[in-house]
C-alpha positions as a printed NumPy array, in Angstrom:
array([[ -0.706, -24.715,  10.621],
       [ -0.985, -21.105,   9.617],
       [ -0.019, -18.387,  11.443],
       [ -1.571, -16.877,  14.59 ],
       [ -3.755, -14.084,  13.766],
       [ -2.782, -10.41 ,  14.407],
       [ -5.153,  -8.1  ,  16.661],
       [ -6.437,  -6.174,  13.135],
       [ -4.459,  -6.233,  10.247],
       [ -6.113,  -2.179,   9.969],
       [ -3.541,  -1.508,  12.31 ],
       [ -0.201,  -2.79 ,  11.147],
       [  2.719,  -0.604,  10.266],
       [  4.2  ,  -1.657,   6.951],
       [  7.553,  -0.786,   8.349],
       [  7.292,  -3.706,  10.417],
       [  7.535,  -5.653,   7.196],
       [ 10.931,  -4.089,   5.542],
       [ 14.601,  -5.966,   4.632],
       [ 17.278,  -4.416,   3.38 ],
       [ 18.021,  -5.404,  -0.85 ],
       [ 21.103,  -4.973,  -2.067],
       [ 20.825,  -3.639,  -6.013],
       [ 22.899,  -6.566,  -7.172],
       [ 20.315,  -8.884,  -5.491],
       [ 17.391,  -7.517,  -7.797],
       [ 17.676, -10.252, -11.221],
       [ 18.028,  -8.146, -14.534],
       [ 17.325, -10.852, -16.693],
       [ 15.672, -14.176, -16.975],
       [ 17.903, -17.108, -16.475],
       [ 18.701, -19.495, -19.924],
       [ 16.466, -22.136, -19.071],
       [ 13.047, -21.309, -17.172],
       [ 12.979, -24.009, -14.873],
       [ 16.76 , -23.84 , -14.15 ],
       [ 15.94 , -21.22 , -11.291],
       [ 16.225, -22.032,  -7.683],
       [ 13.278, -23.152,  -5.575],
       [ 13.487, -22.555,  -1.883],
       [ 10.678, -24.62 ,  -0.056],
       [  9.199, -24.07 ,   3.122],
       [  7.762, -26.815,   5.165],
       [  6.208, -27.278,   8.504],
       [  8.813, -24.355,   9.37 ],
       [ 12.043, -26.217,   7.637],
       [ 13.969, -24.595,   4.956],
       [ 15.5  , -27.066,   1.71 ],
       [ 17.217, -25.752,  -1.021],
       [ 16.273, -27.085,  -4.199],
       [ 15.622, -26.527,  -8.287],
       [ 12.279, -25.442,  -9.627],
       [ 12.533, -28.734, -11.978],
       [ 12.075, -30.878,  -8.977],
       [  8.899, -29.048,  -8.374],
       [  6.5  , -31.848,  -9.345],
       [  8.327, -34.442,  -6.717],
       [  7.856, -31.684,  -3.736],
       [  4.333, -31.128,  -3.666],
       [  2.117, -32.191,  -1.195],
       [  0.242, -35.778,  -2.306],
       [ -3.339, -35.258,  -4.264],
       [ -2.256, -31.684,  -4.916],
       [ -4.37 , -29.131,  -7.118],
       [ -2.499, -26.329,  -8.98 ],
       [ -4.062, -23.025,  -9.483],
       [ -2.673, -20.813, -12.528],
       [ -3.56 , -17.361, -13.488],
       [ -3.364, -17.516, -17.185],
       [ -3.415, -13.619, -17.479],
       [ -1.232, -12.441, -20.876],
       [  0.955,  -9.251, -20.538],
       [ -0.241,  -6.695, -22.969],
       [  2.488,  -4.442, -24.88 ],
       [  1.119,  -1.152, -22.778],
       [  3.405,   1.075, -22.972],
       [  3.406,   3.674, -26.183],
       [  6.464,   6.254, -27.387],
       [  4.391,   8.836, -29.316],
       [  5.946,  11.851, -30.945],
       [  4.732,  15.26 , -30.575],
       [  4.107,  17.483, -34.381],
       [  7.489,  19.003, -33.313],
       [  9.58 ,  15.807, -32.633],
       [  9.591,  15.756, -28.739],
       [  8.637,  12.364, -26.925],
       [  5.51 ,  11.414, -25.304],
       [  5.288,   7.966, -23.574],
       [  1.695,   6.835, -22.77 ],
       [  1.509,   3.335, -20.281],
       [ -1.909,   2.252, -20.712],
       [ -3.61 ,   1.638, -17.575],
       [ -7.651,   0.509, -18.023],
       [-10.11 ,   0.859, -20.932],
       [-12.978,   3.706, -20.214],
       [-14.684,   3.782, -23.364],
       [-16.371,   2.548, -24.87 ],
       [-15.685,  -0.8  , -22.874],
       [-14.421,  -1.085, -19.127],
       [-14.204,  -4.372, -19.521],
       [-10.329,  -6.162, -20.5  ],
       [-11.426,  -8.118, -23.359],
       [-14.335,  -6.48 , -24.71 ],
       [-11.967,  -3.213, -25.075],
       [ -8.919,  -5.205, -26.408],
       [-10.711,  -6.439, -29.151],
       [-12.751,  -2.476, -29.637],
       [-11.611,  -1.253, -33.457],
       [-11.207,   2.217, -34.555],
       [-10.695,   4.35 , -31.021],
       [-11.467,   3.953, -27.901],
       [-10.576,   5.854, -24.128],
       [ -8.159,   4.483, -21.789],
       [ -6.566,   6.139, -18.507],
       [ -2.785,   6.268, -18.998],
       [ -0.185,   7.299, -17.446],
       [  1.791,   9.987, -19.556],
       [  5.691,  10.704, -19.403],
       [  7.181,  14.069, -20.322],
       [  3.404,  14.871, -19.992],
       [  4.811,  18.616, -19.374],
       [  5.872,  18.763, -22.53 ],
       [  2.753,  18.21 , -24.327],
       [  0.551,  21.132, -23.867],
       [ -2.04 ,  20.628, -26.565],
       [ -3.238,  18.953, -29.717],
       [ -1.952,  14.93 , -30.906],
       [  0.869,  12.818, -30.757],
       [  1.574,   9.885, -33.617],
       [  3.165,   7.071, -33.487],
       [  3.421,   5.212, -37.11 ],
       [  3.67 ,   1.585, -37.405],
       [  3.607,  -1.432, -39.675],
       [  1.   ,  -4.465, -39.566],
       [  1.977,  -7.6  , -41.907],
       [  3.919,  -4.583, -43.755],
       [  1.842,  -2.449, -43.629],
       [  1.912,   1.417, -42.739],
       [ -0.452,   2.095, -39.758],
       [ -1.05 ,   5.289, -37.325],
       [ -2.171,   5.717, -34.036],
       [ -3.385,   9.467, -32.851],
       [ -3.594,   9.916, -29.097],
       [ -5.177,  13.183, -28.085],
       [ -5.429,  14.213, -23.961],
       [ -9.003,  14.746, -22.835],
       [ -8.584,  14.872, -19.144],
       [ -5.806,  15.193, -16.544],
       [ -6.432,  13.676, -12.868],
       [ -3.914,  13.232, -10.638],
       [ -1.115,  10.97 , -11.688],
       [ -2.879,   9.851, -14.431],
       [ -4.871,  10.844, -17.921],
       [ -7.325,  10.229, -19.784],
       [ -6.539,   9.2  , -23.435],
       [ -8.397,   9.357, -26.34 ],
       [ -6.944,   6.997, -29.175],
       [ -7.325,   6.373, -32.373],
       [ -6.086,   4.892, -35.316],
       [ -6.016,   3.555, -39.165],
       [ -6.292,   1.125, -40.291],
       [ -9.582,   1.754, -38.425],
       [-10.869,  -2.39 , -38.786],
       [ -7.622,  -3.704, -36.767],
       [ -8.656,  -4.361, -32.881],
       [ -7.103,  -2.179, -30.413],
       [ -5.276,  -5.688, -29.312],
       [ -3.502,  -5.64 , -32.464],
       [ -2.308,  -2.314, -32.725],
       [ -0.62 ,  -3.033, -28.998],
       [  0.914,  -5.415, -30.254],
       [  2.442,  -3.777, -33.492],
       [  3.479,  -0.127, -31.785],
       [  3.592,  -1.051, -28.038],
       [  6.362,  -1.835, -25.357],
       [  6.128,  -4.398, -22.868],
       [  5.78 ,  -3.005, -19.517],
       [  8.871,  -4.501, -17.7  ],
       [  8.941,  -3.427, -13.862],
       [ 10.335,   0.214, -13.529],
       [ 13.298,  -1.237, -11.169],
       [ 15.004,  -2.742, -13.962],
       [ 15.215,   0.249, -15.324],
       [ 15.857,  -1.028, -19.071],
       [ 14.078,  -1.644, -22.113],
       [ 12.461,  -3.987, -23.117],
       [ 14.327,  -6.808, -25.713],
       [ 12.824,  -9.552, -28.227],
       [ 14.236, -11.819, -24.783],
       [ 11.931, -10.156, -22.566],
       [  8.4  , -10.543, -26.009],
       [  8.699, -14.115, -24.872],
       [ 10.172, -14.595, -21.039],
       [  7.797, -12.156, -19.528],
       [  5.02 , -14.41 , -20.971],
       [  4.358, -17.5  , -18.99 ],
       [  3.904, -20.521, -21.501],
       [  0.197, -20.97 , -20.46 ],
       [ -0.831, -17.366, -20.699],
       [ -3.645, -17.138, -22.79 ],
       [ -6.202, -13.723, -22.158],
       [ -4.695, -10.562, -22.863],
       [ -4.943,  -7.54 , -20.134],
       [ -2.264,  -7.449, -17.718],
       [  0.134,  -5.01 , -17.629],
       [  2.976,  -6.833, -15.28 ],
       [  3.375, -10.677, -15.588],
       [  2.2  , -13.2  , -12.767],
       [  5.868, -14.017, -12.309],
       [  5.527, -17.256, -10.564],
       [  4.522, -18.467, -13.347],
       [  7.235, -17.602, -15.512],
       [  9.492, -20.879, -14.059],
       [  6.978, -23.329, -15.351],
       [  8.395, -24.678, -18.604],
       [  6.266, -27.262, -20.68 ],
       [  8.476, -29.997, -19.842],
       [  7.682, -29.797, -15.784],
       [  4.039, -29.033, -16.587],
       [  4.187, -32.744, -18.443],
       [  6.023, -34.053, -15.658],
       [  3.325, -32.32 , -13.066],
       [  0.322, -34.194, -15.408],
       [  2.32 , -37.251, -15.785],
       [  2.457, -37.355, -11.685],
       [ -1.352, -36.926, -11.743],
       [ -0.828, -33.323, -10.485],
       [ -4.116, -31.733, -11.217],
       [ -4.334, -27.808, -12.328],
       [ -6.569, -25.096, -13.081],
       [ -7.214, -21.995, -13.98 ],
       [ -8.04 , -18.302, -13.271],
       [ -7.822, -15.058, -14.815],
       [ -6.558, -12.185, -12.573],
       [ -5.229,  -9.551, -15.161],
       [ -2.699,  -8.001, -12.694],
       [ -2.812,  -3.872, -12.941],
       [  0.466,  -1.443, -12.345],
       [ -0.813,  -0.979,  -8.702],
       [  0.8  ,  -4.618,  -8.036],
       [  4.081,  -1.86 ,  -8.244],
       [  1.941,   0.851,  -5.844],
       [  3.941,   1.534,  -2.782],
       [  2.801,   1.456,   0.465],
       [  2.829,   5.126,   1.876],
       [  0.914,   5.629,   4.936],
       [  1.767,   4.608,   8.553],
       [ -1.187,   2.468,   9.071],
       [ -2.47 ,  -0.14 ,   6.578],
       [ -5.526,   1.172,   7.043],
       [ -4.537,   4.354,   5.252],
       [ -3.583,   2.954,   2.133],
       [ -6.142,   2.242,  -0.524],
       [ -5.479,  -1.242,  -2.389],
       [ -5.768,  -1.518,  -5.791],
       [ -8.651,  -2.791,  -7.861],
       [ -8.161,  -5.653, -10.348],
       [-10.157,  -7.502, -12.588],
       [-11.08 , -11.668, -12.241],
       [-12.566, -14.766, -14.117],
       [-13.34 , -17.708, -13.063],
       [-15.424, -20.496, -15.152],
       [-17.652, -22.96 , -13.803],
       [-15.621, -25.472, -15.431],
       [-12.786, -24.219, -12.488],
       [-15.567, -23.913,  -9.79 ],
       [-16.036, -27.707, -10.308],
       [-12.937, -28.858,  -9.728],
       [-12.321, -26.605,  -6.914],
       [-15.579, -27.91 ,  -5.356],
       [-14.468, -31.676,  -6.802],
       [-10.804, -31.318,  -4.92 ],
       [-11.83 , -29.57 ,  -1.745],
       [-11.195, -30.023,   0.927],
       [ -7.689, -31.576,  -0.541],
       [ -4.492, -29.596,  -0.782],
       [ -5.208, -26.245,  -3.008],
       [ -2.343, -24.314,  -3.968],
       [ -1.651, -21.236,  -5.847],
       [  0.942, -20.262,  -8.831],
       [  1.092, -16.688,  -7.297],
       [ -0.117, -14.249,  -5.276],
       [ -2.593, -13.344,  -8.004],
       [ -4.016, -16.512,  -8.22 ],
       [ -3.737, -16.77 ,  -4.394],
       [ -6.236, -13.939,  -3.719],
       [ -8.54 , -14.765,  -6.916],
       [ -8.937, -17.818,  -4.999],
       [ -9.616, -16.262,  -1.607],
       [-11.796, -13.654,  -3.606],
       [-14.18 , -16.637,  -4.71 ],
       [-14.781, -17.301,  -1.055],
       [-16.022, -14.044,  -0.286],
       [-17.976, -13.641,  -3.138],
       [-20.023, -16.755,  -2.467],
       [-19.851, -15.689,   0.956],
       [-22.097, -12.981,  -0.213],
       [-24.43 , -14.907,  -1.878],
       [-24.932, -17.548,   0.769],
       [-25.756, -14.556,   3.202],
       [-27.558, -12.032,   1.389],
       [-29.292, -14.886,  -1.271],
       [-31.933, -12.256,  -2.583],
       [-29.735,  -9.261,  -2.427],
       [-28.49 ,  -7.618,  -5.901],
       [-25.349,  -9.753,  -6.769],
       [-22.037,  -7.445,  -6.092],
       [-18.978,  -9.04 ,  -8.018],
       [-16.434,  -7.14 ,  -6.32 ],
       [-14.246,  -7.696,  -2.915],
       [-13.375,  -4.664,  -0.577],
       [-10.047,  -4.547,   0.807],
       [-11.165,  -4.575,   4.064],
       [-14.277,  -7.076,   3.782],
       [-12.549, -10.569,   5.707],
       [-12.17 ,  -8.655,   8.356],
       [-15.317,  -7.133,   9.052],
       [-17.796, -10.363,   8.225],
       [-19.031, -11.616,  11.502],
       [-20.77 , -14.643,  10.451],
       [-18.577, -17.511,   9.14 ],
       [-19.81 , -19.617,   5.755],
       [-18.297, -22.985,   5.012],
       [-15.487, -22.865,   2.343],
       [-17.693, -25.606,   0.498],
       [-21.023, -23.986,   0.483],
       [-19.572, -20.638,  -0.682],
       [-18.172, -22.407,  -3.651],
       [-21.662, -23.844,  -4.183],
       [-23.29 , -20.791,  -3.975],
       [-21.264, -19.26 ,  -6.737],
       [-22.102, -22.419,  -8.703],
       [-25.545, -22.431,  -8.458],
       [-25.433, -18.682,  -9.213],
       [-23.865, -19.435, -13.086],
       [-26.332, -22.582, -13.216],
       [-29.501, -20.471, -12.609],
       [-28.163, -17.566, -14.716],
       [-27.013, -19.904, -17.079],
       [-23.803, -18.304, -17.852],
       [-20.531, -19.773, -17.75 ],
       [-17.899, -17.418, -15.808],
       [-17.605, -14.738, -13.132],
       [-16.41 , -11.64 , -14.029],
       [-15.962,  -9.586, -10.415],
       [-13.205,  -7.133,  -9.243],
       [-11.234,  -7.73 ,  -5.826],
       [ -9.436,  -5.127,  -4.028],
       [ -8.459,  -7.852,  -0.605],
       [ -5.891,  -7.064,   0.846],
       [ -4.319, -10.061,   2.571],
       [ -2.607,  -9.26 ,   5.709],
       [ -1.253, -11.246,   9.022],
       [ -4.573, -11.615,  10.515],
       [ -6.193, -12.948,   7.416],
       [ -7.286, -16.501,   7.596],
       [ -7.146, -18.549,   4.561],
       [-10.092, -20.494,   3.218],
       [ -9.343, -22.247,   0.111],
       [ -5.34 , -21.984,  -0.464],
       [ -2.941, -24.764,   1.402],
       [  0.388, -23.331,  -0.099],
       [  1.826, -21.433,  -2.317],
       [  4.716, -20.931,  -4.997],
       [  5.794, -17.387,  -5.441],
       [  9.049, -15.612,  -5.949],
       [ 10.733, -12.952,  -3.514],
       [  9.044,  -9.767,  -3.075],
       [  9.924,  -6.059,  -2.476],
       [ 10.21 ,  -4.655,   0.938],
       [  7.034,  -2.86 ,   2.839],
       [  4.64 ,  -4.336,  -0.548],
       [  1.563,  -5.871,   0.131],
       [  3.059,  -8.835,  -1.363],
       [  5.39 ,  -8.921,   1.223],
       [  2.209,  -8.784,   3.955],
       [  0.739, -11.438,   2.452],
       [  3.756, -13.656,   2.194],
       [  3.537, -12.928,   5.906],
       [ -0.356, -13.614,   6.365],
       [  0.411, -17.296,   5.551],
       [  3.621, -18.113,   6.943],
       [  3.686, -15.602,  10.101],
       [  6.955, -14.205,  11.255],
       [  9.329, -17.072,  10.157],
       [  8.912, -14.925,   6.317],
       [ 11.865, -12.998,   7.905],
       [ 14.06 , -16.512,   8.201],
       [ 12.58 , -17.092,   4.893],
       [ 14.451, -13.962,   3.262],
       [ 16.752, -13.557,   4.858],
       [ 17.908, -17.379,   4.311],
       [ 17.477, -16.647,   0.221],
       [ 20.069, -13.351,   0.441],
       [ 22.405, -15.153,   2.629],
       [ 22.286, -18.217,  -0.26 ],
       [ 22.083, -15.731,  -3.275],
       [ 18.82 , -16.453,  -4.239],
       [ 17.457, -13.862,  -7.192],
       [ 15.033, -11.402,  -6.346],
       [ 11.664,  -9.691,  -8.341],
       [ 10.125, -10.703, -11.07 ],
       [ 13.316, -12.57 , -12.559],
       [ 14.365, -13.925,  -9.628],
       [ 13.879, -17.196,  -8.021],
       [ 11.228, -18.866,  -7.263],
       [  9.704, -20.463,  -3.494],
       [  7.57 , -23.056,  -2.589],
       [  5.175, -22.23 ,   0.65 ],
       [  3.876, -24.979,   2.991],
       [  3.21 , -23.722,   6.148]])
């Protein structure tokens, strides 16, 4: 069973959702072997320690995995100002002339994206360069300030050779975007671990990290068990890192990130349901969730204009309940009559104890920071007993973060 529903998950205090990390908890660095990591499972309220390798023999029978196959983008960019200093620009979301991911990653000759900018202070006016090589060959990338906003900037790039897609030229002069609490550089280590081996669309700027334990030998051992899988595209933004500052959930503003979802995946979720669904992360977890609502929509408002987004706060202010089945439909019947093929939509849920899951039986996730909204929705679907759950994996040395280990959720 899932837990008991808070009052209004408006009014929670995120301090009610802290634990106390030591540093040497946090893992610096991927382990040898993916799948070597440790895999704590929760069951029916029961702890087990195991290895993520035994994964395929612990899942419940006539399961369906859910992936995000998202691919980490090199973001971030060390420019140099005419005079020498440093500029570092972490590429955020396209603006022009594509808002879109893909679209923009594939744009040639300049586009707009909103960055963030360190040693910003330093660079009053005019370019920064940063020179690089493709197949050998000398390239250059301008990036010239148009606006500032708060925190952030608007960047105007652009670069020679002018024909190569904005994708490549990441990918030739960019960094990946490691988390800022491990505080080091990136390494050729880090080009391939903080990739998971199915990630295939290009636009995420921190890695689904869940994912990063499957290796391909337990993904043959999941198909040779008759384990069936999917997949999603949530391409997972820098706000995954936003802290939580105000009192009240209510007061702070989740971030926006871009999904896909085929038809091909709508049928099996439809074919599967209502059999065990689980999710490879707490991306994939609320792209799933997100589908609900969207068809939600669509089943209530049939002739409205179609809105592809989910508020934060939109679960819990619906009144009127719609079958998890005939949501799924609805979104089906949507791409038939359109005749496209996928759903592009934005979410912004925010899933909180309160929430009450409509497609997702479990989950597999790793250990996440203290007062995040991972955290809460860790918490959503497994109710007070997440405190047990941590604070069993610090007493037992479990690895924390993005490099850490790994946990399987069956409430």
């Amino acid at each position: 069973m899932f837990a008991s529903a808070a009052p209004d998950p408006r009014q929670l205090s995120i301090h009610d959702f802290t634990y106390q990390l030591p540093p040497d908890r946090i893992a610096p660095e991927p382990l040898a072997n993916r799948d070597q990591s440790r895999l704590l499972v929760y069951q029916a309220g029961q702890l087990e320690d195991r290895r993520f390798q035994e994964l395929p023999t612990l899942l419940p029978p006539d399961s369906l995995l859910v992936f995000n196959d998202t691919k980490v983008v090199r973001a971030r960019l060390f420019a140099h100002k005419p005079t020498g200093g440093l500029v570092e620009l972490f590429c955020l979301e396209p603006v022009a002339p594509h808002t879109a991911i893909e679209p923009a990653m594939q744009q040639t000759g300049s586009c707009v994206w909103k960055c963030l900018v360190g040693n910003g202070k330093r660079w009053k006016t005019g370019p920064v360069l940063l020179d690089f090589t493709v197949d050998g060959q000398p390239a250059t990338l301008t990036a010239e300030r148009l606006e500032q906003g708060e925190g952030f900037a608007f960047i105007q790039f652009s670069w020679e050779p002018a024909h190569l897609p904005f994708a490549e030229v990441l990918r030739a002069a960019g960094h990946l975007p490691l988390p800022p609490y491990l505080n080091r550089p990136d390494t050729d280590v880090d080009a391939v671990r903080y990739q998971t081996v199915y990630a295939a669309h290009e636009g995420a700027v921190a890695a689904p990290t869940a994912g990063l334990h499957f290796s391909d030998s337990v993904l043959a051992e999941l198909e040779a068990r008759g384990v069936a899988s999917a997949h999603v595209t949530l391409h997972v933004g820098a706000g995954t890192f936003q802290p939580v500052k105000a009192d009240q959930m209510l007061g702070h503003p989740m971030h926006g990130e871009p999904i896909s979802v085929t038809a091909t995946t709508l049928r099996q979720l439809l074919e599967h349901w209502p059999r065990p669904i689980l999710a490879v992360g707490t991306t994939s977890l609320r792209t799933l969730e997100s589908l609900y609502w969207l068809g939600a929509r669509l089943v209530q408002e049939p002739h409205a204009e179609t809105k592809w987004h989910v508020g934060q706060w939109q679960p819990y202010e619906q009144t009127t309940e719609v079958p998890t089945e005939a949501a799924l439909q609805a979104l089906l019947a949507h791409l038939q009559a359109t005749g496209t093929e996928e759903i592009h939509a934005t979410t912004q849920l925010l899933i909180a104890p309160g929430y009450r899951f409509r497609l997702i039986k479990g989950l597999i996730t790793n250990f996440h920071q203290s007062e995040s909204t991972l955290l809460l929705l860790v918490a959503a679907l497994v109710g007070p007993e997440w405190r047990h759950l941590y604070e069993h994996a610090l007493e037992n040395n479990y690895r924390f973060l993005s490099y850490g280990d790994s946990s399987l959720l069956l409430p």
